[in-house]
N, C-alpha and C positions, 0 to 999 in steps of 0.2 A: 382261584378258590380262596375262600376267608380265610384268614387265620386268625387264632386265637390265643391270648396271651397266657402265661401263666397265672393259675392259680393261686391271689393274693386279699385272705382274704384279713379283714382287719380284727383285732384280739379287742371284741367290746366289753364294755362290762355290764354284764347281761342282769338287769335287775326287774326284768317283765315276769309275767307270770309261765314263763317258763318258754324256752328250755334255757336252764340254770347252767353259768360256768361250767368248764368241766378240766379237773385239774392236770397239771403235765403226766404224770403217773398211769393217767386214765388214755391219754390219747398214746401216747406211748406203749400202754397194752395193746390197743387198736395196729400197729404197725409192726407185729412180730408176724410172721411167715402163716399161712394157713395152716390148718391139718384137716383133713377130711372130718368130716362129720360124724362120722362110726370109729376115726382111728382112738385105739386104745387110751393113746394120752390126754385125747380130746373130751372122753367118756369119765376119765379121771377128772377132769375141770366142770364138767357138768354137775357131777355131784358134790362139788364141794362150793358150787352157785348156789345149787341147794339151801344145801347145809348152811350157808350164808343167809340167804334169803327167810330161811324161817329163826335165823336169830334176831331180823330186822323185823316182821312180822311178830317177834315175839308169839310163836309157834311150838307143836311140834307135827301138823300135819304131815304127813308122808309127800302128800300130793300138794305141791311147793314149787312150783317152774315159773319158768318166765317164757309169756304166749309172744313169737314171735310176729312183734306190729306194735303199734303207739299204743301208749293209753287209752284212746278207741276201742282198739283189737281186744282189750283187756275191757275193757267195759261188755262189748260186742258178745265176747267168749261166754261171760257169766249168764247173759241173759240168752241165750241163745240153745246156751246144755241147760239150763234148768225151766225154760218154756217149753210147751208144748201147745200148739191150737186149742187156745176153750181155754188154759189157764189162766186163774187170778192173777193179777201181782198190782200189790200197794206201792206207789212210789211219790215221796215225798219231793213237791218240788217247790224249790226256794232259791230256785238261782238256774243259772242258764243248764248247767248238766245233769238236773233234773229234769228238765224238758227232754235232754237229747236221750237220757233214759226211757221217757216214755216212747218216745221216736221209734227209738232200736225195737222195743218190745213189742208195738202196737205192726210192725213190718214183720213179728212172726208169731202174728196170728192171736196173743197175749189181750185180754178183759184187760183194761186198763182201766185201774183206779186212782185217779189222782189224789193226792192231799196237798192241798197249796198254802203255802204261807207269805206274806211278803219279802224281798229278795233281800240279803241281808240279815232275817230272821230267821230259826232254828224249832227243829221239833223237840217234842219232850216224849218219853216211855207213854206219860198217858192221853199224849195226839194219837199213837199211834192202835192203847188201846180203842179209845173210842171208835176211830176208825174200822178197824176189824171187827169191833160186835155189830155195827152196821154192816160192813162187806168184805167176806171172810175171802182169805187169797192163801195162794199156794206160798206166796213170795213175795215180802216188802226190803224195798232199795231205796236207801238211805244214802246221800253224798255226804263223806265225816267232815272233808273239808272243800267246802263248796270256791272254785277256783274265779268266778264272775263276782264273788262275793267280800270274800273274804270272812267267810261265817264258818266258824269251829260247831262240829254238830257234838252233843254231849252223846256219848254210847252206854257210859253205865246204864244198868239197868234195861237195855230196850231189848236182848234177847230174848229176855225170861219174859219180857210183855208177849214178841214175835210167837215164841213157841208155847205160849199158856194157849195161843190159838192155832194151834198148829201149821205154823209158815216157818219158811226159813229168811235168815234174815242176813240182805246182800249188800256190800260196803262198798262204795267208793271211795278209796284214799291216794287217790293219783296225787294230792299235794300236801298230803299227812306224812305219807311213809319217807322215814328215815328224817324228819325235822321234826316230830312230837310223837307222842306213845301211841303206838297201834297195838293193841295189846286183844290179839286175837282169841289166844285161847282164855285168859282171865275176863274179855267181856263177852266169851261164849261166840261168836260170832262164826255164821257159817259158811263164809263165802267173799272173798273180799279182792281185789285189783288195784293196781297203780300202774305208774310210769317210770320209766328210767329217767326222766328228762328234768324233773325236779329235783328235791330232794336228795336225791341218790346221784346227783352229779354226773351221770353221765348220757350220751348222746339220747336222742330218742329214737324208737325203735324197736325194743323188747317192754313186755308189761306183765310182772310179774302178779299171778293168781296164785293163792292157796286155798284149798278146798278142804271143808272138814268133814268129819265122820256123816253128819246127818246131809249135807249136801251130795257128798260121794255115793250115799244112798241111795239118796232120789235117780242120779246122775244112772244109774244103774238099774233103777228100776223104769225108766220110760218107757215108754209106749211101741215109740214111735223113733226112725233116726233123727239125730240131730242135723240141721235144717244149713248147716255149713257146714259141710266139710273140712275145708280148712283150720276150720276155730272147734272141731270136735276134742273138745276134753279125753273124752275113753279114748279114740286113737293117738292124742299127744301127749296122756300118758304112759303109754306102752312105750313111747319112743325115751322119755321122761324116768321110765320105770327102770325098771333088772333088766327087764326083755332089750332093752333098746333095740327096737321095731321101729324101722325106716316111715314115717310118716314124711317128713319133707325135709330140705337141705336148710340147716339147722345157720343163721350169721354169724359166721365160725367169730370175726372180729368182734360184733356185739358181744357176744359171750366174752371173748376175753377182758372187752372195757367193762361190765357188770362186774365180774369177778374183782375186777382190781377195785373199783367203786366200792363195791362191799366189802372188800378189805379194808381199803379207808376207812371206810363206817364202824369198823369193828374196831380198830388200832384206837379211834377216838373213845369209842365205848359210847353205847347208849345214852347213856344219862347225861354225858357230857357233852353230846351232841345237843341234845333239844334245850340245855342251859343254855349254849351259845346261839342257838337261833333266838333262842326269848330273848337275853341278854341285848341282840343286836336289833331285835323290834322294838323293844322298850324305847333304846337309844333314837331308833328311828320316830315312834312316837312322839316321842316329848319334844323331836328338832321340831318335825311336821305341825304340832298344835304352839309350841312356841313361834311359829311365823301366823298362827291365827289361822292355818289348813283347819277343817275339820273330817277327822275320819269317821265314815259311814257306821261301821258299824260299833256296838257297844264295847267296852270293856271287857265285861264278861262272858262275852261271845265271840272275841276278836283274834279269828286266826294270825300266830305268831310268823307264819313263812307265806301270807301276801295280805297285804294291807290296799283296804280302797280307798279313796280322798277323794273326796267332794270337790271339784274344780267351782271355783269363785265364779260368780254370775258373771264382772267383767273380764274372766279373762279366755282366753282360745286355747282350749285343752290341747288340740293340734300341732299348737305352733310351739307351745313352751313341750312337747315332746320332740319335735323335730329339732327343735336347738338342741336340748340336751345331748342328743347324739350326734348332732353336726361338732357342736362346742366343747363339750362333757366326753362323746364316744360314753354317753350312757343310755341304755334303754331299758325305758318301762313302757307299758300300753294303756293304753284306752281301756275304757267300760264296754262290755257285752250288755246285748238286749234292752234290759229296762233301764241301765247304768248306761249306756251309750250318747258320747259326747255329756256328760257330767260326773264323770270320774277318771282317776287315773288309779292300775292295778301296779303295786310294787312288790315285788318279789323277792324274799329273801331266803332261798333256798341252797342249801348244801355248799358248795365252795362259795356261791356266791354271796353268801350270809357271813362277812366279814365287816370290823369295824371302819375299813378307810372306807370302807366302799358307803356306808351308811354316811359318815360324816361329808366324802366329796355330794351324795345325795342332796342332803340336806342344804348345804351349801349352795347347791347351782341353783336349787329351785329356790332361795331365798331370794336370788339375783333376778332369775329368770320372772318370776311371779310378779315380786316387786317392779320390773320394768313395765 
């Protein structure tokens, strides 16, 4: 019979677009003893994810969990409880998970309107009016920080555009939350998802949603059942809820690495968390355009936790990736879609958003590029 060695795996320094470092603290909660999923103690850590989670969200919706699945599941969940066969929904697409938004949507049964801009370019409140006085929807889905791109989507102002025409209006922030301001209830927003794997430093896995007033509405008022079981909001918040009604066996571990993650996030404090992501993009910036890189997108468009770069006509995007982490043990990735084979995505998210790690960056690719 084969045998198999032990499990060795190597400590990279994860600078792709994700999944981001994850500190000793965090994996260390991952390795304390189970508890059942209903036990009392375990019910006590639930709500205080919570409680955690809508400090990060900059919230105070009730209905604040974390959908258990990637970023996916968490994408999946939104469109899933607020579709219905025959419904509108506007979705702005500017980069690769805009597409996969429409994907999801147009698989349940979802009028699909797109609004397209070029990758790397952003919508404004009055793209999205225009749009809707031509083709009115139940629901327009916005990605805040488009992850193929590296494009910061502005959100001032685009609710009050959403709800002057009565839609709700649905977020992506899988690479937002917990490296810049997601600020739910002050930009109104009624429906919004990420990941654990970014930002928030820890494994991938859970994908925390919070639902507000005017979404929980709809959510309640449908038709018809929702169209997965699995990802049904009303069933996984009874379990989420007072009632704690058994929906499914809860990743007792994931929950404890969230919890400690979002401790972290809170010990640092908000505002001093997204200083130091800026802080450490700036620094990556100015190494990246002083070797003559150009990064893709603008200035004042340019998401601070992952930056794209134009790979050089003569050189093999490929090959100066594989060294880095052969040479370096660092990894960043390639361009999706229309970026594919002429960028590379670098990622500076939550532990992984430190200064050595920016200046060894900069460094290698000086060498590697230059050779």
């Amino acid at each position: 019979m084969k045998s198999y060695a032990d499990l060795n795996t190597p400590e990279r320094i994860l600078l792709g677009p994700g999944p981001s470092m994850v500190p000793p603290r965090v994996l260390q909660a991952m390795a304390h003893p189970l508890l059942g999923h209903l036990d009392p103690q375990f019910i006590q850590l639930m709500k205080e994810v919570q409680d955690l989670l809508r400090y990060v969200f900059q919230t105070k919706n009730p209905m604040t969990l974390p959908i258990s699945g990637t970023g996916s599941a968490g994408m999946e969940s939104t469109i899933v409880n607020l579709i219905e066969p025959g419904d509108a929904i506007l979705i702005g697409v500017n980069g690769y998970f805009g597409e996969r938004l429409c994907d999801m949507a147009s698989r349940y049964g979802a009028i699909v309107h797109r609004l397209d801009k070029p990758w790397g370019d952003v919508f404004h409140p009055e793209d999205i009016d225009a749009a809707l006085r031509n083709q009115p929807a139940k629901v327009v889905a916005l990605v805040h920080a488009e992850t193929s791109t590296g494009a910061l989507m502005p959100l001032e102002g685009m609710a009050e555009i959403v709800h002057k025409h009565g839609a709700l209006l649905l977020i992506d922030c899988v690479t937002s939350l917990g490296g810049i301001p997601v600020k739910i209830d002050e930009w109104d927003i009624d429906i919004a998802y990420s990941g654990t794997q970014k930002c928030l430093s820890c494994p991938p896995g859970l994908a925390p949603v919070t639902v507000g007033p005017r979404a929980r509405e709809a959510l309640h008022k449908r038709k018809s059942k929702v169209a997965s079981w699995y990802l049904d909001l009303g069933m996984i918040e009874h379990y989420w809820g007072d009632e704690r009604t058994y929906h499914h066996t809860a990743p007792i571990s994931m929950i404890f690495a969230l919890r400690e993650a979002l401790r972290i996030v809170q010990e640092e404090g908000l505002e001093e968390r997204f200083l130091r992501h800026r802080a450490n993009s700036e620094l990556l910036w100015e190494g990246l355009e002083d070797q003559g890189l150009r990064l893709i997108v603008p200035l004042e468009r340019r998401l601070p936790t992952l930056t794209t770069v134009a790979v050089p006509d003569d050189v093999n995007e490929a090959e100066v990736r594989r060294r880095l982490l052969d040479e370096y043990n660092v990894e960043i990735a390639g361009g999706l879609g229309a970026f594919k084979g002429k960028a590379w995505r670098i990622g500076l998210m939550g532990y992984s958003s430190r200064r050595e790690n920016v200046v060894l960056l900069n460094s290698a690719l000086t060498r590697l590029v230059e050779a």
